[in-house]
N, C-alpha and C positions, 0 to 999 in steps of 0.2 A: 538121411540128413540128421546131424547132432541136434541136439537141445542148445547147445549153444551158439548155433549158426541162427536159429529161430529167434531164441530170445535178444543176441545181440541188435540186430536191426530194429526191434520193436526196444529194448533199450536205449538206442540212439534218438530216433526218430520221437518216441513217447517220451523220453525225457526234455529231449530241446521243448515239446510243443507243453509239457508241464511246467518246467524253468519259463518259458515264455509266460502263460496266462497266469502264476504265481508274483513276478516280477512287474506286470502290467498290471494286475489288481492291487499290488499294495501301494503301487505310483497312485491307483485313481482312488483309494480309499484315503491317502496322505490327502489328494489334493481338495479331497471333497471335505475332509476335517476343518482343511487351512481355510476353504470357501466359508464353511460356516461360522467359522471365529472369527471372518474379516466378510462379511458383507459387501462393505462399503466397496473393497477392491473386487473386479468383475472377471481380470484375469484368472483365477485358479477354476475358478468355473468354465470358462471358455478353454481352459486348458485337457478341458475333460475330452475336447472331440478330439483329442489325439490319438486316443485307445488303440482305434483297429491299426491305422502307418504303425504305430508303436509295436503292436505285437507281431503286424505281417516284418517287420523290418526285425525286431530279437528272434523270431524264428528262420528266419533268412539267414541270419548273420553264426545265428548256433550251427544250422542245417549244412552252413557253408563248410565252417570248421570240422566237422565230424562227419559227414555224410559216408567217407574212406573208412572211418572204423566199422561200416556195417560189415564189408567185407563179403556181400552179396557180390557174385560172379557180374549180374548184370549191370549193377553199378560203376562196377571195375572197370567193365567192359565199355561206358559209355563214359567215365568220371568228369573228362575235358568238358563234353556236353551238358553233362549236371552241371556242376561247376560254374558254366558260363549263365546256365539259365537262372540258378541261384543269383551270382554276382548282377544278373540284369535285375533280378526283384529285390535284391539288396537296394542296388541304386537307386530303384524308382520309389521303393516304400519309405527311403532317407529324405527323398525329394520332396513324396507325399508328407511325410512328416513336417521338416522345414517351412512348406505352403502354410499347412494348419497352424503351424507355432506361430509364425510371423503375423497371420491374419488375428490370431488372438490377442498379441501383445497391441497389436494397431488398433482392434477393438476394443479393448481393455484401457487402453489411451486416451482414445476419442470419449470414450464414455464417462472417464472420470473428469475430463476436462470439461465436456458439454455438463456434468452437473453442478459445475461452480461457475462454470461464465455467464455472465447475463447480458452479452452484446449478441444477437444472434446472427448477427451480419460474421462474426468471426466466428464464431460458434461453424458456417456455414462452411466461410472461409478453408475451418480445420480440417472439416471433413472433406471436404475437395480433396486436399491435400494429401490427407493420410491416404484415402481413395486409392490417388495415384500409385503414392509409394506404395502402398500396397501390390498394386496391380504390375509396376517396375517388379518389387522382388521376388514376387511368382513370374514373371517373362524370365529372368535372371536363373532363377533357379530352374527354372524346364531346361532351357536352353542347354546350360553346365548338366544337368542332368541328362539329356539326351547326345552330347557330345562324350559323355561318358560311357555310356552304353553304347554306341560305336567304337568307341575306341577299344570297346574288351572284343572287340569281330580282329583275328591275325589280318587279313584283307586291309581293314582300314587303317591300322598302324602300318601295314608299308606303304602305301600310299600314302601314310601322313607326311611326308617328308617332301615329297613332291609339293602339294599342297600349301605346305609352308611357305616352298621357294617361289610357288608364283600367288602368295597372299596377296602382293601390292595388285597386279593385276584382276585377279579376283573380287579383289575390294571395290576397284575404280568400277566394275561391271558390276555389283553385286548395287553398288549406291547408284548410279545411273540407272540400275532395274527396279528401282523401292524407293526412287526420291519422292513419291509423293504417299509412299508408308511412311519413310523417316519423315518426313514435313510434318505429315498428321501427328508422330511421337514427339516430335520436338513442339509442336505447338501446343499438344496438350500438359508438356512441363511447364510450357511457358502462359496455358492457363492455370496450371494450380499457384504457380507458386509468384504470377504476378498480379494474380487477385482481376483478371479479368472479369471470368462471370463464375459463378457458383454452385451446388445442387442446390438449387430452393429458389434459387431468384427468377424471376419475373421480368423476362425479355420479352421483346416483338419481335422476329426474323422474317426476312420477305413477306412485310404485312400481319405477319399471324402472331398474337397472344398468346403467349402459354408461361409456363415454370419447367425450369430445368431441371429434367428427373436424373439424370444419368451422365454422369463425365466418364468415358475412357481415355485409353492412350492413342485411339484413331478417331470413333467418334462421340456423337453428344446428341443427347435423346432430349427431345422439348418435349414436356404434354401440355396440348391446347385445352381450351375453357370448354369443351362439345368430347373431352378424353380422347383425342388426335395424338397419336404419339408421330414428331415430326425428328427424324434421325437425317445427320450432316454431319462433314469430316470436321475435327474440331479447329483444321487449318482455318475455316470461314470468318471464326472471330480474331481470324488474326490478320485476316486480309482483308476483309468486309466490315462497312460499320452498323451496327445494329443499336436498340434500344438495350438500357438494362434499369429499370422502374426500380430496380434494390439496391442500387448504388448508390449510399451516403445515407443508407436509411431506407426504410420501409415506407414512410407515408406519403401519402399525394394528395393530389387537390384535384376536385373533378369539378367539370363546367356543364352546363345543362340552358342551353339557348331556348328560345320563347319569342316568338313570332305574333306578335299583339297589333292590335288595331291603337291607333295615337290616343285613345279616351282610357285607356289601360291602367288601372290605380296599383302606380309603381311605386307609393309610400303603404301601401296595404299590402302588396306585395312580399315587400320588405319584411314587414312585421310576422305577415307567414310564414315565411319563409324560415326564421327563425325561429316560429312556434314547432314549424315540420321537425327541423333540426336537432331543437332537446328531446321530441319525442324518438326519435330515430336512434338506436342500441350503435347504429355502424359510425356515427358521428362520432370524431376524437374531441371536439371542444376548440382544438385550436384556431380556428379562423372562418369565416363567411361572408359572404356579401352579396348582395344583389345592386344592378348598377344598368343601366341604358347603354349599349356598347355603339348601336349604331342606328339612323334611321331612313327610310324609303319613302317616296308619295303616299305610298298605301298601308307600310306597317313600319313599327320600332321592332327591335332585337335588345331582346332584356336578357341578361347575362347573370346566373346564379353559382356563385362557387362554395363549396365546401369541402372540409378535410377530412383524410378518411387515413384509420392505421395502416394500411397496405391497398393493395391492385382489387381484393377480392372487395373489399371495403367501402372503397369508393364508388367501384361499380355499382353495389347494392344500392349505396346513399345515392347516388347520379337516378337510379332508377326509381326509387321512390321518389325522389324532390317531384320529379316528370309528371309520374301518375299525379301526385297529391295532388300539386299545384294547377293540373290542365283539371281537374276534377271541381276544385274551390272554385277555381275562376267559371268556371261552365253554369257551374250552381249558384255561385253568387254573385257573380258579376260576367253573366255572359253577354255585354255590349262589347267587353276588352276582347274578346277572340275578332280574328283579324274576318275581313266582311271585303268580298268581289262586290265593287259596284257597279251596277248594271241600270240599263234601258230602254224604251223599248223599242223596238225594232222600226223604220218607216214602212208605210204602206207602200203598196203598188205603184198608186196612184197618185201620192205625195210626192212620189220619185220625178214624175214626168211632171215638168212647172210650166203647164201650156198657158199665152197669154190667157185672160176673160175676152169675149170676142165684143168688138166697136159698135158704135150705130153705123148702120147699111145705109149709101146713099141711094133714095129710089130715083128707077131710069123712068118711071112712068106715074100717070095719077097725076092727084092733088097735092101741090107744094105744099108741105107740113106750116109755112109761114102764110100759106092761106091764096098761093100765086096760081097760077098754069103750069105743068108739068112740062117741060122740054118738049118732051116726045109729041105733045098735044098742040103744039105751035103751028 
């Protein structure tokens, strides 16, 4: 064997993968310069996890070009085979690349937007959004990607032809087979982008509390207040009605009932209730009241509201009013806690109301008025 049968192939081969990691360092040394004279923009830094797709895709694509000049017997001997399995990591490390770039510039988006909006309801909104689109143009790009790599197999270009001819059938069966995939994909465009519900917000679904951690293109992850993660197809909010507590705003009003006896000092009340208030960190300031809502033979229903910045907020402020005020009233005024009145029970004896018993007429003796007895006559 020549010296130049050796050194060729290790010249092919050593230079594509030198040209690669030469090329790919001074991409990530550029971009890491640009990152640091622009801070504020988040893309060049995000641009950085391109590296490895970047390099496995320039040595693919050199590898591809040259691999013939090695001029190795066994090469030669399989080249259609190289060839193909190259063009397959070609494709996919292109596709890998595309993924990463698009998730950057969509992060790189979101981020400089969320640090200048100050509505977080759209702040929320954005990221839905971008979310999806994001998660569309990775489905998009697999897809084209993996139709591609089929198409380099001789097999499936003759059969592409057929394929084509009975598309319209295929289709009609393929969407009768996935109508309730596509349902789920169409109904999660038709939550991002018509501001149904959110990541962030604070819904109720069949009963249950939680925040909306996760939108996809099929489903939708809730996490409840006890960390319950509760996953549904995201068709539900499009068929079903449900609560969404972050629609038009974050804040609420919570009510807190109180079950008192009628001597119950509901102008003291009051006044507490509003001392609770200022002390309390989860109070927003914006409204309060305490009020008599309804009453019974035996107790009033005293009705306390307050406002609170969000779901998490309220709840807090709901749960302290409860403690403080069933606490105050216990200790300073416990004739107001509501009171069963009771009796006590009749006796045995009390039960049965027998007459008192008469005077006896006597059948014999001395007539009590002083006469003869009957019987004596």
């Amino acid at each position: 064997m020549s010296l130049e049968a050796v050194l060729r192939p290790i010249a092919v081969v050593g230079g594509s993968l030198v040209v690669t990691l030469v090329v790919v360092w001074s991409i990530d040394r550029t971009l890491q310069r640009i990152d640091t004279r622009h801070p504020e923009t988040p893309l060049w830094g995000l641009l950085r996890r391109c590296r490895i797709p970047l390099q496995l895709m320039l040595a693919a694509a050199l590898l591809l070009g040259s691999y013939r000049q090695t001029e190795i017997p066994v090469v030669l001997h399989h080249a259609a085979g190289i060839g193909q399995a190259l063009t397959l990591v070609l494709i996919a490390a292109t596709a890998w690349l595309l993924v990463r770039a698009a998730a950057a510039i969509v992060e790189s988006s979101y981020a400089r937007y969320a640090a200048g909006a100050r509505d977080a309801a759209r702040v929320r909104r954005v990221r839905t959004q971008v979310t999806l689109i994001q998660r569309v143009v990775t489905a998009v790009v697999i897809v084209v990607a993996a139709a591609s790599m089929l198409l380099t197999f001789p097999q499936m270009r003759a059969v592409g032809t057929s394929v084509l001819a009975s598309a319209g059938l295929l289709g009609i069966v393929a969407g009768i087979a996935a109508q309730s995939t596509l349902g789920n994909l169409f109904a999660g465009l038709q939550i991002a982008f018509g501001d149904m519900v959110r990541i962030g917000d604070t819904v109720v679904v069949d009963g249950q509390w939680g925040t909306v951690e996760e939108i996809t293109l099929t489903f939708l992850s809730v996490r409840t207040w006890d960390e319950r993660r509760i996953t549904m197809p995201v068709s539900y909010f499009t068929s079903k009605p449900f609560e969404n507590w972050s629609r038009g705003g974050a804040q609420m009003t919570g009510a807190v009932f109180f079950h008192l006896d009628h001597s119950a000092p509901v102008e003291k009340m009051r006044q507490h209730l509003h001392e609770l208030l200022q002390e309390s960190p989860d109070w927003d300031g914006r409204s309060w009241s305490l009020v008599v809502t309804d009453t019974t033979p035996s107790t009033i229903v005293v009705r306390a509201l307050a406002t609170a910045r969000d779901a998490d907020a309220v709840w807090a402020v709901r749960c302290q009013v409860r403690e403080r005020m069933i606490e105050w009233l216990r200790t300073e005024h416990s004739y107001a806690l509501p009171r069963i009145a009771t009796a006590p029970a009749p006796m045995p004896h009390e039960t049965l109301r027998v007459p008192p018993p008469g005077p006896v007429e006597p059948t014999g003796g001395t007539d009590p008025r002083g006469g003869v007895g009957p019987g004596e006559r």
